[in-house]
C-alpha angles and dihedrals in degrees: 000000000000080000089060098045084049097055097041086053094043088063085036087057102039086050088061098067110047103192094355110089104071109133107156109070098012097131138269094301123049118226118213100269094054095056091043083058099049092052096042084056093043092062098055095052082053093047085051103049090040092058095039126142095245090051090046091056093046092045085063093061098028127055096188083061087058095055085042088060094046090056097041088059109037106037094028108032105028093054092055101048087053091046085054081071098229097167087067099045089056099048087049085050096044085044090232120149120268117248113212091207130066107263092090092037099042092043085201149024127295094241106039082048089057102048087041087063101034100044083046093053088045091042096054083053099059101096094228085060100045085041089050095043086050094051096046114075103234099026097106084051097045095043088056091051092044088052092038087055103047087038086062093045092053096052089042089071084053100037118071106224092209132227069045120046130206115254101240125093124242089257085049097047100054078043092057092043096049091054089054091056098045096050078049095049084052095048089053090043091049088047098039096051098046110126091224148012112303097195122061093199089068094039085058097044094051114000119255105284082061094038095047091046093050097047086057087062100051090045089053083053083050088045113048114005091039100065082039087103099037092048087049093051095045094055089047082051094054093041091054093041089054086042086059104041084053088045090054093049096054086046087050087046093046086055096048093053087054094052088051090048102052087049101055092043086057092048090055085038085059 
């Protein structure tokens, strides 16, 4: 399924930009587009091998494979499909006018995009639900889409989609990403701390020492690869927002010498 969906996005994307994606061959230094693209690209190779047959196999015996999956697909994958800029691609492909603001490259609020993803990522822990999504067919394909996608629509509200930009501002952004990591933090501790197996489809598989000790795994990928991206995203937030406190305050200074300028011409003028 999710290889399906990539490759129909994939065709969906490449439409988007008519004599524009050329990546290979575009010349010694690559314009925006091209590295949009490549990201872009790069997630869905992510999405794919993330939802893989083989690691399918090895998630239903494992369920560190399985928090290995969730990340893959919501701090690897979903970042660089944003930063692939699809909302724009798919306002240049509707012919609708370009906003300059978020409300077209965020596609939601701030907040309903955060409770979305991170009721999603709590949800897919409660033992009914993981039972439920293993006893319906397509409930393991249908979970990961639903985590790629709202994993898509949390860094969308980070990740300006140019020629669009989210709506937040730089100190907002780190704050918001902040706030992600940490309700993650708490869901690995919770798991990592449980005095037994949560789920009944592991403790089957391989009784509860095995079940327990393989649930603390998953909760350490939960744990510490799993805010990798976010930790990475949040630094790059606070350099730009001291970048751009120093570049207003040599704008500000440039401002203030013409003023002086302008005064003393007109003293000598006088």
């Amino acid at each position: 399924m999710i290889l399906t969906l990539a490759i129909l996005a994939g065709c969906a994307y490449a439409l988007a930009w008519p004599r524009r994606l050329r990546v290979l061959g575009a010349g010694p230094g690559w314009q925006l587009r091209h590295w949009q693209a490549a990201a872009f690209v790069c997630g869905l190779v992510v999405a794919v091998a993330a939802c893989a047959p083989p690691v399918e196999a090895m998630a239903q015996r494992a369920f560190a494979v399985q928090a290995a999956q969730w990340m893959a697909l919501m701090t690897v994958a979903a970042p660089l499909l944003v930063a692939g800029a699809p909302a724009a691609a798919a306002l240049r492909v509707l012919a609708l006018p370009r906003r300059p603001r978020a409300e077209a490259a965020a596609w939601t609020g701030p907040l309903a995009a955060f409770l979305l993803a991170s009721g999603a990522l709590w949800l897919a822990v409660i033992p009914p639900v993981e039972a439920a999504v293993l006893r319906l067919g397509m409930g393991r394909s249908l979970e990961e889409l639903a985590l790629l996608l709202l994993g898509m629509l949390l860094w969308a509200q980070v990740i300006d989609q140019r020629p669009l930009r989210a709506r937040l501002s730089l100190p907002q952004r780190a704050a918001f990403l902040f706030l992600a990591s940490a309700q993650q933090r708490i869901l690995a501790l919770v798991l990592g701390f449980a005095q037994g197996p949560f789920f009944a489809h592991y403790f089957t598989l391989s009784g509860r020492a095995a079940a327990l000790a393989d649930q603390q795994l998953g909760a350490g990928i939960l744990l510490v690869p799993g805010v990798l991206t976010d930790t990475i995203v949040l630094a790059i937030c606070i350099f730009l927002w001291l970048g751009e406190g120093d570049s207003r305050g040599q704008v500000r200074g440039g401002e203030q010498h013409r003023i002086l300028d302008r005064r003393l011409a007109r003293v000598r003028g006088a």
